[in-house]
TIFI-654544 format. One record per residue: residue in three letters; y negated, z negated, x negated of N, C-alpha, C, CB in turn. Coordinates in steps of 0.05 Angstrom, whole numbers, plus 5000, padded with zeros to 4 digits. Glycine has a CB too. Layout:
ALA,Y,Z,X,Y,Z,X,Y,Z,X,Y,Z,X
...
This chain:
UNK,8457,1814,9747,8464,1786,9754,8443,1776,9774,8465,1768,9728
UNK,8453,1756,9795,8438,1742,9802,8418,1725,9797,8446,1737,9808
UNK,8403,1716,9816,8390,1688,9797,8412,1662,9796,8357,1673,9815
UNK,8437,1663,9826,8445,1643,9825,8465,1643,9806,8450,1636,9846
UNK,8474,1668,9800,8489,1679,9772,8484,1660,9744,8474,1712,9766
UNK,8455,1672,9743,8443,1659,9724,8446,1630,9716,8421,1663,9728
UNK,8430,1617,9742,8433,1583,9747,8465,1568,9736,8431,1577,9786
UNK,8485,1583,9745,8508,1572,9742,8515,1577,9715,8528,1581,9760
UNK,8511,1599,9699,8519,1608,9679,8490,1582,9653,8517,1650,9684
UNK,8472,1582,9654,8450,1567,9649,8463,1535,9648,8428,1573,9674
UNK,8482,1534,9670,8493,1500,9675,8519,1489,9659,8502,1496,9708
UNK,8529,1512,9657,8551,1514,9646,8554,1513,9613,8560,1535,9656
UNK,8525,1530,9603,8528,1527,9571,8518,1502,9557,8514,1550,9557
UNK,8499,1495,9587,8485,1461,9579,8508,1436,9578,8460,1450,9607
UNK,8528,1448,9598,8555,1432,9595,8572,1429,9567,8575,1446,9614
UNK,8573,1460,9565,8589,1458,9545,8572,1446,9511,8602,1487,9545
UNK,8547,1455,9511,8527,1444,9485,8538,1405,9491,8478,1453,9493
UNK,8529,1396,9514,8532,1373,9521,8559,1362,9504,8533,1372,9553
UNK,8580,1366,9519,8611,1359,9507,8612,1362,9471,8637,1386,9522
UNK,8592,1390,9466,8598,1395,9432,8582,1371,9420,8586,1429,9417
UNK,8566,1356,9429,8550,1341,9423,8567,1314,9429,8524,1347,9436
UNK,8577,1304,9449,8599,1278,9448,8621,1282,9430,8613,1272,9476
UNK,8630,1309,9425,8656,1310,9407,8643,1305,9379,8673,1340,9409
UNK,8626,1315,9372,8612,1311,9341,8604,1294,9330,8593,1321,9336
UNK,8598,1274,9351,8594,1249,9350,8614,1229,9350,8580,1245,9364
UNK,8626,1228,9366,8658,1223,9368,8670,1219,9344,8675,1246,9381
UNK,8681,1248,9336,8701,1261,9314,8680,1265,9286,8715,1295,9327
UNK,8656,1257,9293,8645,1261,9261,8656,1290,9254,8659,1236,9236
UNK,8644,1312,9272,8639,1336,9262,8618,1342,9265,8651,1354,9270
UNK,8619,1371,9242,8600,1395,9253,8589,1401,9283,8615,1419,9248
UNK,8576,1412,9297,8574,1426,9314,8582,1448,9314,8557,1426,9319
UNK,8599,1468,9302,8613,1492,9303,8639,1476,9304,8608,1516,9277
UNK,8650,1452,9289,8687,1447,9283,8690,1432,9320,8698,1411,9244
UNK,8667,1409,9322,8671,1411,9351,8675,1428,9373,8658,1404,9358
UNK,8651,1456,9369,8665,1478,9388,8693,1489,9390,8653,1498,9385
UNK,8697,1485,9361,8728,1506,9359,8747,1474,9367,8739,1525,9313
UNK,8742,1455,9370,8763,1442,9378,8757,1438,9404,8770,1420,9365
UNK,8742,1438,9425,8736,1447,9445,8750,1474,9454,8714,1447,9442
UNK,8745,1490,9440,8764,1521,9443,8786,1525,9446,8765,1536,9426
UNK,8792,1503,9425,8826,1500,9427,8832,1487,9446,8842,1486,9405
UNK,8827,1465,9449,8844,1455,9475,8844,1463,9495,8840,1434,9483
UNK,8816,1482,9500,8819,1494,9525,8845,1519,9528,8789,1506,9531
UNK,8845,1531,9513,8860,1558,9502,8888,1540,9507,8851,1573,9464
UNK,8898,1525,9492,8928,1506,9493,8934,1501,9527,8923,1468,9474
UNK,8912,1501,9541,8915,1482,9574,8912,1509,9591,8882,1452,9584
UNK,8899,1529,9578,8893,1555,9600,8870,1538,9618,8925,1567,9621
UNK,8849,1531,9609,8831,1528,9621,8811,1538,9618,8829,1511,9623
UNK,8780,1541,9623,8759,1549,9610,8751,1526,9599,8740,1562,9625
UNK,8724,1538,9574,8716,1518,9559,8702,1502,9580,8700,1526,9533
UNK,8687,1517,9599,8663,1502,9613,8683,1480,9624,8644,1521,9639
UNK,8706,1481,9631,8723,1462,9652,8727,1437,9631,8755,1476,9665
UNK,8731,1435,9612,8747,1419,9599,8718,1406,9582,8775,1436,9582
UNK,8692,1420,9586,8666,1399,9576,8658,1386,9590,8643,1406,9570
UNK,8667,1396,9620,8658,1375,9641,8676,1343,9647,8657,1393,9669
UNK,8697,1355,9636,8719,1325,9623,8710,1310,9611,8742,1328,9604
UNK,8696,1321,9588,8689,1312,9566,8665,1294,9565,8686,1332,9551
UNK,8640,1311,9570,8615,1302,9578,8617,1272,9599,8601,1329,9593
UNK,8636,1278,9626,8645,1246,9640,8662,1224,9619,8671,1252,9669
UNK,8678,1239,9606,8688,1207,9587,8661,1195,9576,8713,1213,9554
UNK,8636,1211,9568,8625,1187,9556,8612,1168,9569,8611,1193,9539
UNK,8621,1172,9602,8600,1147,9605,8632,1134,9623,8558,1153,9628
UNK,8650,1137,9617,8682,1131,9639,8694,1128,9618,8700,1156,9662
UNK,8701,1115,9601,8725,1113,9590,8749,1095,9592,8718,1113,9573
UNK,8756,1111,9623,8788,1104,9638,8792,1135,9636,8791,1088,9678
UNK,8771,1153,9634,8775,1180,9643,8804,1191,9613,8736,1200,9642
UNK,8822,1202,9628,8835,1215,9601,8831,1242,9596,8864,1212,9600
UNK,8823,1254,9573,8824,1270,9553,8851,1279,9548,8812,1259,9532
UNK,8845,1311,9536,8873,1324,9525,8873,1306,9500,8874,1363,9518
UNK,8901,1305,9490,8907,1284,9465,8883,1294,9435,8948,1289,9454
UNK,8880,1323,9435,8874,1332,9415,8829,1329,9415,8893,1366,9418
UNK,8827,1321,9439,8807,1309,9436,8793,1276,9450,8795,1330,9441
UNK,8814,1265,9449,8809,1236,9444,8797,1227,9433,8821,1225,9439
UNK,8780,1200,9422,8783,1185,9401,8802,1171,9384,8773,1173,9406
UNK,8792,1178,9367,8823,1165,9347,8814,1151,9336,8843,1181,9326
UNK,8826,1122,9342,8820,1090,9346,8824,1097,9312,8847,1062,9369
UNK,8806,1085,9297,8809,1072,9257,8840,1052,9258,8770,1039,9242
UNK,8848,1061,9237,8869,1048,9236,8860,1018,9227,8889,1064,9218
UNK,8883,0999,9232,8879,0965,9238,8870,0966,9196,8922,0939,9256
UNK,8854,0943,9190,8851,0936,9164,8869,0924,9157,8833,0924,9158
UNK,8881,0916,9142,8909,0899,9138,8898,0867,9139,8928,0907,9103
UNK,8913,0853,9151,8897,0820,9153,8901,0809,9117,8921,0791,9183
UNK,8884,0783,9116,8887,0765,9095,8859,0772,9082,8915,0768,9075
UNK,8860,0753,9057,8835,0745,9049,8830,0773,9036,8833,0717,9031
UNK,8803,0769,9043,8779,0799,9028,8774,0803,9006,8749,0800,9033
UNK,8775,0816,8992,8773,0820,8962,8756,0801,8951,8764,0848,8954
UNK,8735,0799,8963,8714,0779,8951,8726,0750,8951,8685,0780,8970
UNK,8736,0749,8972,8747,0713,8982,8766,0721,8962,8763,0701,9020
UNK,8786,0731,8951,8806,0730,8937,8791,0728,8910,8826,0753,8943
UNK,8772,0735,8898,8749,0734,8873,8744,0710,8871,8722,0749,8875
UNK,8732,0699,8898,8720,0674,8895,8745,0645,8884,8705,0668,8927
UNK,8763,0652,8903,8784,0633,8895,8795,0634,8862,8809,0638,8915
UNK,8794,0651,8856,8808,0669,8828,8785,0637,8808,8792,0725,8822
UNK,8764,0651,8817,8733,0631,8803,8742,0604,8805,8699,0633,8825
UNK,8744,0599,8831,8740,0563,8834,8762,0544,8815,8748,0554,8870
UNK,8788,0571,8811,8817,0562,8795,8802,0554,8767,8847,0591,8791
């Protein structure tokens, strides 16, 4: 191998560590369940992993940027509205 071999190959795993590190954080994984979902999506798109961390790694500071669906954020579902358990206690009390 080259050195410039090297350099690129060197840039590329810092890419991809990078992305396993926004997805883990993200998705509240492991650092191995992030890689393999990293893996996957790349494998589903026929892309390389390095291509699809460098997606990744830009959404965190772009987020207009879009992501494959399977590594998005997935918005918490809505709380249901009305009074809070406690507020609903307190009133229960004041009766």
């Amino acid at each position: 191998m080259t050195v410039a071999q090297l350099e690129h190959a060197l840039a590329s795993r810092v890419g991809v560590e990078q992305a396993i590190g926004v997805l883990a954080e993200r998705h509240r994984l492991r650092p191995r369940e992030a890689f393999d979902l990293l893996r996957g999506a790349a494998r589903s798109r026929g892309q390389r992993v390095a291509e699809i961390a460098q997606d990744v790694v830009a959404s965190a500071t772009n987020p207009l940027l879009r992501l494959p669906e399977e590594l998005a954020r997935k918005l918490p579902a809505p709380r249901p509205r009305g009074r809070s358990l406690r507020r609903a206690r307190h009133a229960q009390q004041a009766n």
